[in-house]
DSSP file (Angstrom, degrees, kcal/mol; ACC not computed):
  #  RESIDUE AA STRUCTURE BP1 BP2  ACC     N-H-->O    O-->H-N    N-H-->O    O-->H-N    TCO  KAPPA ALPHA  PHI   PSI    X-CA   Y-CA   Z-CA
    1    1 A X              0   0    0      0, 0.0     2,-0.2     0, 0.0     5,-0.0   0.000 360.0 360.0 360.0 134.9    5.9   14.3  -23.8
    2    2 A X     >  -     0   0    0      1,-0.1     4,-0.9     2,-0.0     3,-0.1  -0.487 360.0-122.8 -76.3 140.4    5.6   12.9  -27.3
    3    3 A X  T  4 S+     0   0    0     -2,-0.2    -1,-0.1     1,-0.2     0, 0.0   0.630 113.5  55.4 -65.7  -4.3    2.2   11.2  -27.8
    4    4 A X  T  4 S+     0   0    0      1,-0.2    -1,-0.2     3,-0.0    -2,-0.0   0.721 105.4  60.2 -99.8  -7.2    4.3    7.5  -28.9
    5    5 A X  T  4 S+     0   0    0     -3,-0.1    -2,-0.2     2,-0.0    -1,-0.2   0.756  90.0  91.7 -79.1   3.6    5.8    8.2  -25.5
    6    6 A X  S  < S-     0   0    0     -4,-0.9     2,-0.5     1,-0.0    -3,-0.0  -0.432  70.5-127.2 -80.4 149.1    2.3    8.1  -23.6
    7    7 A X        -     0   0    0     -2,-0.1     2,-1.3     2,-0.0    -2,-0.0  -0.953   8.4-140.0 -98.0 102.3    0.7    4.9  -22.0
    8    8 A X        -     0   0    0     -2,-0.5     2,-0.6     1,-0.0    -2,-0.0  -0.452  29.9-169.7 -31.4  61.2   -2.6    3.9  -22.7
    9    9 A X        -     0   0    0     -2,-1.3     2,-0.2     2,-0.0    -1,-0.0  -0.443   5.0-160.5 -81.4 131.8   -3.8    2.9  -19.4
   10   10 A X        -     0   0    0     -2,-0.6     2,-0.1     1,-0.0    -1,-0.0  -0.587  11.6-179.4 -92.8 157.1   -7.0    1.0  -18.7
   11   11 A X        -     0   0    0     -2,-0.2    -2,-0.0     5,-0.0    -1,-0.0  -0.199  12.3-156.6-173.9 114.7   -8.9    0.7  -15.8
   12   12 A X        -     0   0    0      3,-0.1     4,-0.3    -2,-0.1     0, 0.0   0.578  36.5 -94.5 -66.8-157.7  -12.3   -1.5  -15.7
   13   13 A X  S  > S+     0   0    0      2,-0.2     4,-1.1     3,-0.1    -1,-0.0   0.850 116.5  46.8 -94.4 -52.5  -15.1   -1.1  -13.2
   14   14 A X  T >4 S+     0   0    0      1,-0.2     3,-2.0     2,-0.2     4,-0.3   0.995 119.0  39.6 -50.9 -59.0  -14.2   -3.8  -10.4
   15   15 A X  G >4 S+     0   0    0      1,-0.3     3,-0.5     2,-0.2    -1,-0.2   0.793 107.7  65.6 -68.9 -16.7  -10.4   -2.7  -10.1
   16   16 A X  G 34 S+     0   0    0     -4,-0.3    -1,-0.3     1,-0.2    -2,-0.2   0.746  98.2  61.5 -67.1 -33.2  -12.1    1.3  -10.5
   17   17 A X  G << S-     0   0    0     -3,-2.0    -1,-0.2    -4,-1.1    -2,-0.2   0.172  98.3-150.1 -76.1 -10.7  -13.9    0.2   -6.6
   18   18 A X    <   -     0   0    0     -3,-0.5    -1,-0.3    -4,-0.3     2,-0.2  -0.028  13.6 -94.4  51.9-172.0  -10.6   -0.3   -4.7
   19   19 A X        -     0   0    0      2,-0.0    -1,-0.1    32,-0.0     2,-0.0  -0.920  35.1-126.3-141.5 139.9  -10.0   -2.3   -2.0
   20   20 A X        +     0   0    0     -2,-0.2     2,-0.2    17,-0.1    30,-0.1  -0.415  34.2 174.7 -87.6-178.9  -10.3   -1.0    1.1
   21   21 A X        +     0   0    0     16,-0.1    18,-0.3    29,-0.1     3,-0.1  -0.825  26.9 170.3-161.3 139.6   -7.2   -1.3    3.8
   22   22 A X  S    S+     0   0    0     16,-1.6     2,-0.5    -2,-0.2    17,-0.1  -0.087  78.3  42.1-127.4  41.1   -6.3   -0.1    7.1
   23   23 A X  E     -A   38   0A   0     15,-0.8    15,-2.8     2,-0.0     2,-0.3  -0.956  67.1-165.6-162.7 131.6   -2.9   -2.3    7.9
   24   24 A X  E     -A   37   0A   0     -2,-0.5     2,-0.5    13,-0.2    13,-0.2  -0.982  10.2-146.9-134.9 138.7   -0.4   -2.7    5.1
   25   25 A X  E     -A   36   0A   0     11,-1.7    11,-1.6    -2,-0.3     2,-1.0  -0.828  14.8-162.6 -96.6 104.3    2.1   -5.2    5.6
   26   26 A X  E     +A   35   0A   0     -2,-0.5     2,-0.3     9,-0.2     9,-0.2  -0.758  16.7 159.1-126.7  95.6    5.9   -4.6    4.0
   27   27 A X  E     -A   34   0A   0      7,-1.3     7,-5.0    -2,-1.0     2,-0.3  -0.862  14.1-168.1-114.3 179.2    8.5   -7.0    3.4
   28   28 A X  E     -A   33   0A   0     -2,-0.3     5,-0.2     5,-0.2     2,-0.2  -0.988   8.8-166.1-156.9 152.8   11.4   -6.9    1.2
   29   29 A X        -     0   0    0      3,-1.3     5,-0.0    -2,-0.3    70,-0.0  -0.452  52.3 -87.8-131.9-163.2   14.0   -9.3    0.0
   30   30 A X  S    S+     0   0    0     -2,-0.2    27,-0.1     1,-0.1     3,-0.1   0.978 135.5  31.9 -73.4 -49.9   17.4   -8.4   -1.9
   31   31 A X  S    S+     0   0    0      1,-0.1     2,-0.3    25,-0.1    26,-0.3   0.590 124.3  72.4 -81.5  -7.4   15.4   -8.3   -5.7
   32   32 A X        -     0   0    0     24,-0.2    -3,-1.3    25,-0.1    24,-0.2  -0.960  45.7-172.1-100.3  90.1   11.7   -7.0   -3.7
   33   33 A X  E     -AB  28  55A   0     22,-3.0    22,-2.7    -2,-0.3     2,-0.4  -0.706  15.6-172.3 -59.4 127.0    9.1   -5.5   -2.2
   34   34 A X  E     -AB  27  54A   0     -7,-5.0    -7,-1.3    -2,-0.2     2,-0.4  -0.960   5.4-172.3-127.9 144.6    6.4   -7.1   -1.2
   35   35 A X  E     -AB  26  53A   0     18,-2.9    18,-2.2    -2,-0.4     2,-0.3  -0.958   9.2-163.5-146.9  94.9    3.4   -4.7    0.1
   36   36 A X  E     -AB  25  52A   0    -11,-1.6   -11,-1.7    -2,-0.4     2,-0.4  -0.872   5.9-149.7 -71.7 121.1    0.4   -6.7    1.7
   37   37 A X  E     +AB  24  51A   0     14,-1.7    13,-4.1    -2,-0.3    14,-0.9  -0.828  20.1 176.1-135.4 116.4   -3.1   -4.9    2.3
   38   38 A X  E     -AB  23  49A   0    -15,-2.8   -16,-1.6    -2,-0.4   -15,-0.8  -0.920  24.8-153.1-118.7 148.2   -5.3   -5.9    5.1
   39   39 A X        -     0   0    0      9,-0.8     9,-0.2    -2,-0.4     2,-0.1  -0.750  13.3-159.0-133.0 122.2   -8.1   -4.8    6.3
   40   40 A X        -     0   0    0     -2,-0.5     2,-0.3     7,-0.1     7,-0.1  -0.554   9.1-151.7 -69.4 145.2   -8.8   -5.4   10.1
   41   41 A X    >   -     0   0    0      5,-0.3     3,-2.1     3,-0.2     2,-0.1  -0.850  27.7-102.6-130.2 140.6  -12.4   -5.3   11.4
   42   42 A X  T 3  S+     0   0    0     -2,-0.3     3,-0.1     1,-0.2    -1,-0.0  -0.255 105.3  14.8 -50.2 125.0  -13.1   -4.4   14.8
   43   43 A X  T 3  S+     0   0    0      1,-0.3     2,-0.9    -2,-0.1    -1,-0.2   0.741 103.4 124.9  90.5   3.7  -13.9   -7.3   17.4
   44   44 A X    <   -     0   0    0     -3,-2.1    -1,-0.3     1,-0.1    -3,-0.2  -0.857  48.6-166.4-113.4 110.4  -12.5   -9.7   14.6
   45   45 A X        +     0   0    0     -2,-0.9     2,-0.3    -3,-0.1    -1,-0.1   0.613  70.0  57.0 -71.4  -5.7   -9.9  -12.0   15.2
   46   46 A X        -     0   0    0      2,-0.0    -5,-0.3    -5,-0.0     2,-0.3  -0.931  55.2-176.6-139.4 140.0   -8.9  -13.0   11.6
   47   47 A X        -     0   0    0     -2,-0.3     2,-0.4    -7,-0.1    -7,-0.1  -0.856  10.1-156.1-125.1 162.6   -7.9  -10.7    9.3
   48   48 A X        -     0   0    0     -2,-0.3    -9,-0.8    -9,-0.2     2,-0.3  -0.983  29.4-104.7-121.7 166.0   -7.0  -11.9    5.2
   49   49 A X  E     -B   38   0A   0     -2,-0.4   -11,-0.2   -11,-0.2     3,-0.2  -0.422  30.4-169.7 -63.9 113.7   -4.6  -10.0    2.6
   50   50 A X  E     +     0   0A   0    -13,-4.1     2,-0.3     1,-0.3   -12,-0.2   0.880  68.1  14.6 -80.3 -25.5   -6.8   -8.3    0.3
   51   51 A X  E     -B   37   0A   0    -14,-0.9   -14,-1.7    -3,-0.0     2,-0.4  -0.983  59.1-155.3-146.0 138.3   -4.2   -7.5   -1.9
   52   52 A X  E     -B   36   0A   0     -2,-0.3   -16,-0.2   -16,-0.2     2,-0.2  -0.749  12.3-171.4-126.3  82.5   -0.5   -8.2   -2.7
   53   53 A X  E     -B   35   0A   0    -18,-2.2   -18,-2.9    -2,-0.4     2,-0.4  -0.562   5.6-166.6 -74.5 134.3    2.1   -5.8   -4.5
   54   54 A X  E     +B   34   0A   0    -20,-0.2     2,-0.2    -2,-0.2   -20,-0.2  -0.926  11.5 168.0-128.0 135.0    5.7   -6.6   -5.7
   55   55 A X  E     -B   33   0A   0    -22,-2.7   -22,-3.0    -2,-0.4    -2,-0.0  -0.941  38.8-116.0 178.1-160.3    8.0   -4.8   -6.7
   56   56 A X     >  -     0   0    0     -2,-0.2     4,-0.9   -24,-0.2   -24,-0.2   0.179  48.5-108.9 -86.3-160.3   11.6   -4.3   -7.6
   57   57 A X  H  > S+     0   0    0    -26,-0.3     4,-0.6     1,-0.2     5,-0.2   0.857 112.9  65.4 -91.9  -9.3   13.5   -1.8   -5.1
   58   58 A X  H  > S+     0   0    0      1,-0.2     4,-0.7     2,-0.2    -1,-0.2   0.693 107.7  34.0 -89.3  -2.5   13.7    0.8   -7.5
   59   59 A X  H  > S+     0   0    0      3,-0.1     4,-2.2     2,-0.1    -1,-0.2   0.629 108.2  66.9 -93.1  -2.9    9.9    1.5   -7.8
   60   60 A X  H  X S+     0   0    0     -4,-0.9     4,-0.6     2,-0.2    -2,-0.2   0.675 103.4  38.9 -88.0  -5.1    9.4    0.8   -4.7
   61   61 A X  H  X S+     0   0    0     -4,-0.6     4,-1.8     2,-0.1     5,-0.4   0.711 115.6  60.1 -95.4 -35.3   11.7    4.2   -3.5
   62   62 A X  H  X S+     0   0    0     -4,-0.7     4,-3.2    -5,-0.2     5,-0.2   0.998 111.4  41.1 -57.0 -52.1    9.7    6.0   -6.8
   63   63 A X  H  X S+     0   0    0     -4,-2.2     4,-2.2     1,-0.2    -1,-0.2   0.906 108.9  53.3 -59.6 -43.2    6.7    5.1   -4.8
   64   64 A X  H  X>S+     0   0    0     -4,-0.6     4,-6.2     2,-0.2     5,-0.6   0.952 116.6  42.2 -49.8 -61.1    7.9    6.0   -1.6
   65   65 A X  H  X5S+     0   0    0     -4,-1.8     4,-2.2     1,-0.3    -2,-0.2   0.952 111.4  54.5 -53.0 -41.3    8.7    9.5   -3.2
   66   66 A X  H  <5S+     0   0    0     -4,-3.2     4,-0.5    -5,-0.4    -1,-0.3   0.924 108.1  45.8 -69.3 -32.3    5.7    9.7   -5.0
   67   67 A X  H  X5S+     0   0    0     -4,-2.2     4,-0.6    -5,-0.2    -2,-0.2   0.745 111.0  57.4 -80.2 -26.9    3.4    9.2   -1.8
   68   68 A X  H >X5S+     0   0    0     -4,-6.2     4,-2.8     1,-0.2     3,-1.2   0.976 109.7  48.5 -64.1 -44.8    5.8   11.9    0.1
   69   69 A X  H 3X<S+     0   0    0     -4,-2.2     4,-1.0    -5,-0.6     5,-0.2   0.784 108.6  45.4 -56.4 -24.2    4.9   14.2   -2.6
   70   70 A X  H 3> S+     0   0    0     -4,-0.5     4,-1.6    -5,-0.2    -1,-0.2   0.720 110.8  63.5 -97.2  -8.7    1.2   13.9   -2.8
   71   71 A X  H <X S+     0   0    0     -3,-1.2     4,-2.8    -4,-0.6    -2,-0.2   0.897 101.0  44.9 -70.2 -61.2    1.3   14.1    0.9
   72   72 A X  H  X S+     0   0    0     -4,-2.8     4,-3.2     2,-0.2     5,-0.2   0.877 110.6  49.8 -62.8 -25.1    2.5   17.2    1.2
   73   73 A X  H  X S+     0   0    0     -4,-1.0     4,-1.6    -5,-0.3     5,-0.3   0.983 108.8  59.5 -88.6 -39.0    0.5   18.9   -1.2
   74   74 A X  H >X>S+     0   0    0     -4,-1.6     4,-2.9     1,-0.2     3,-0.6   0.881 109.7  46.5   1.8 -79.5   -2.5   17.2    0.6
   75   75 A X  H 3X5S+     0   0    0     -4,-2.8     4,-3.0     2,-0.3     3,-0.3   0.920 100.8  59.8 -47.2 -64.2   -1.5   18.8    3.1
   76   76 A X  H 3<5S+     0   0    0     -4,-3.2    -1,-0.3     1,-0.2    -2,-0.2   0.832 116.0  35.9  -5.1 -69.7   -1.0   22.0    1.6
   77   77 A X  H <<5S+     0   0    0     -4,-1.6    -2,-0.3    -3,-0.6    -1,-0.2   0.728 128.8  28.0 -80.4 -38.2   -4.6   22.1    0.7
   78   78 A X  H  <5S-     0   0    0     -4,-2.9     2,-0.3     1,-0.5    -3,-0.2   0.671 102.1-105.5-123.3   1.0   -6.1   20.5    3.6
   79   79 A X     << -     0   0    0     -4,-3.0    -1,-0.5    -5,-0.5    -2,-0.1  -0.761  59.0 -28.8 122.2-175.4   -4.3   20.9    6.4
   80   80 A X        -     0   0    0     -2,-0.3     2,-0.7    -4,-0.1    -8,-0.0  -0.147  55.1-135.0 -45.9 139.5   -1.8   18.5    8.7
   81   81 A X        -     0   0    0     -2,-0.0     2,-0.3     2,-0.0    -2,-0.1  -0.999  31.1-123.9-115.7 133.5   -3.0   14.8    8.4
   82   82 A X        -     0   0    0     -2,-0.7     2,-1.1     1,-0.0     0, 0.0  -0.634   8.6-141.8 -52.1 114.5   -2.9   13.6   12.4
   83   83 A X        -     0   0    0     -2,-0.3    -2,-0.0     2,-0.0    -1,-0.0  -0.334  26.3-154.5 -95.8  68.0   -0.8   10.9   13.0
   84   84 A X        -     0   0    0     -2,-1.1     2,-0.7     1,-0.1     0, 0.0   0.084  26.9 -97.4 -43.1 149.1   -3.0    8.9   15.8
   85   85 A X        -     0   0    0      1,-0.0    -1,-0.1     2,-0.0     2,-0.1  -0.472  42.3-148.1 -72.3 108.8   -1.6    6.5   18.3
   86   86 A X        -     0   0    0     -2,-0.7     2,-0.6     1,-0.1    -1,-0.0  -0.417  15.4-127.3 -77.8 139.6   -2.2    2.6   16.9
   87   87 A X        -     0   0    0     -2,-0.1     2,-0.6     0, 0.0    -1,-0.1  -0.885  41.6 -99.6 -81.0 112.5   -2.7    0.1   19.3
   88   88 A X        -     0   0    0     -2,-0.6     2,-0.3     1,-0.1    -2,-0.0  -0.352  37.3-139.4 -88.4 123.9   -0.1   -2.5   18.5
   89   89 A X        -     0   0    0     -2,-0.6     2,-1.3     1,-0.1    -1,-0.1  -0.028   4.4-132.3 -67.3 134.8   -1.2   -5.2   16.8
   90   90 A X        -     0   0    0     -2,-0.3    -1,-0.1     2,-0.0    -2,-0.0  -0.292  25.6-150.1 -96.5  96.5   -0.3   -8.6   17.1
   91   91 A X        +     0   0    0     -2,-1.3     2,-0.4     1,-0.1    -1,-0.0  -0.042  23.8 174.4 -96.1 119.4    0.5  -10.2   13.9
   92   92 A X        +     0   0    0      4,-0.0     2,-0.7     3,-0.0    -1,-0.1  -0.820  20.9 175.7-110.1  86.0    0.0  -13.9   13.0
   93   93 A X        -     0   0    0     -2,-0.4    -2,-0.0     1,-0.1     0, 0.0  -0.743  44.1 -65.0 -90.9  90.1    1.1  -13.9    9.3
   94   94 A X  S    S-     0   0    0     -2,-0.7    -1,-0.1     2,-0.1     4,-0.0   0.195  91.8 -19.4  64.6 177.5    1.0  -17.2    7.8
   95   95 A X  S    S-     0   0    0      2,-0.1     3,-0.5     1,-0.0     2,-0.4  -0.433  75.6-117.5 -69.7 163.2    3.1  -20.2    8.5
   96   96 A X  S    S+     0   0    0      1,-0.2     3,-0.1     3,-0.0    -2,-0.1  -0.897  95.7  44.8-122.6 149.4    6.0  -19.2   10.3
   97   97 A X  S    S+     0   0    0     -2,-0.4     2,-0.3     1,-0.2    -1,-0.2   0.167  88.1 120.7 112.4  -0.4    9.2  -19.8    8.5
   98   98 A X              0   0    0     -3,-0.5    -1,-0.2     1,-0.0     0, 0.0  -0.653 360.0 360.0-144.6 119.9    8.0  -18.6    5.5
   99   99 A X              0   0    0     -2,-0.3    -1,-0.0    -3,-0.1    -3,-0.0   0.692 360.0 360.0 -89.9 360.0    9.3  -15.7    3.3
């Protein structure tokens, strides 16, 4: 890669802290993906979206692709990630009607 093709990417102290999430939320429209980040707390009846990502559908299959890839070599290195049995939740997402 030519150094004027490289990205200068920043990335400050807050946004460096994450956000934690254990529910992600996916809808998708013809031009979208919209990827919601929750995080549910035990014993808690109300959850809010901590974070909200759009995008089009073609990063959102690069992503897809990217997260199979880093999975496996995860794996690779640490072993099988256990896919435990979820208790299904029951979802009150906004006003209903609503894209």
């Amino acid at each position: 890669m030519k150094e004027q093709d490289q990205i200068n990417i920043e990335l400050d102290e807050k946004t460096a802290e994450g956000t934690y999430s254990n529910l992600a939320i996916i809808n998708h429209s013809a031009s979208e993906f919209v990827l919601d980040f929750v995080c549910l707390m035990p014993g808690v009846p109300k959850a809010k979206v901590k974070s909200r990502i759009v995008l089009t559908p073609q990063h959102a299959k690069r992503l897809l692709k990217a997260i199979g890839e880093n999975i496996q070599r995860f794996e690779a290195t640490h072993g099988e990630i256990k896919d435990t049995e979820q208790v299904p939740i029951p979802l009150n997402f906004g006003p209903a009607g609503q894209a």
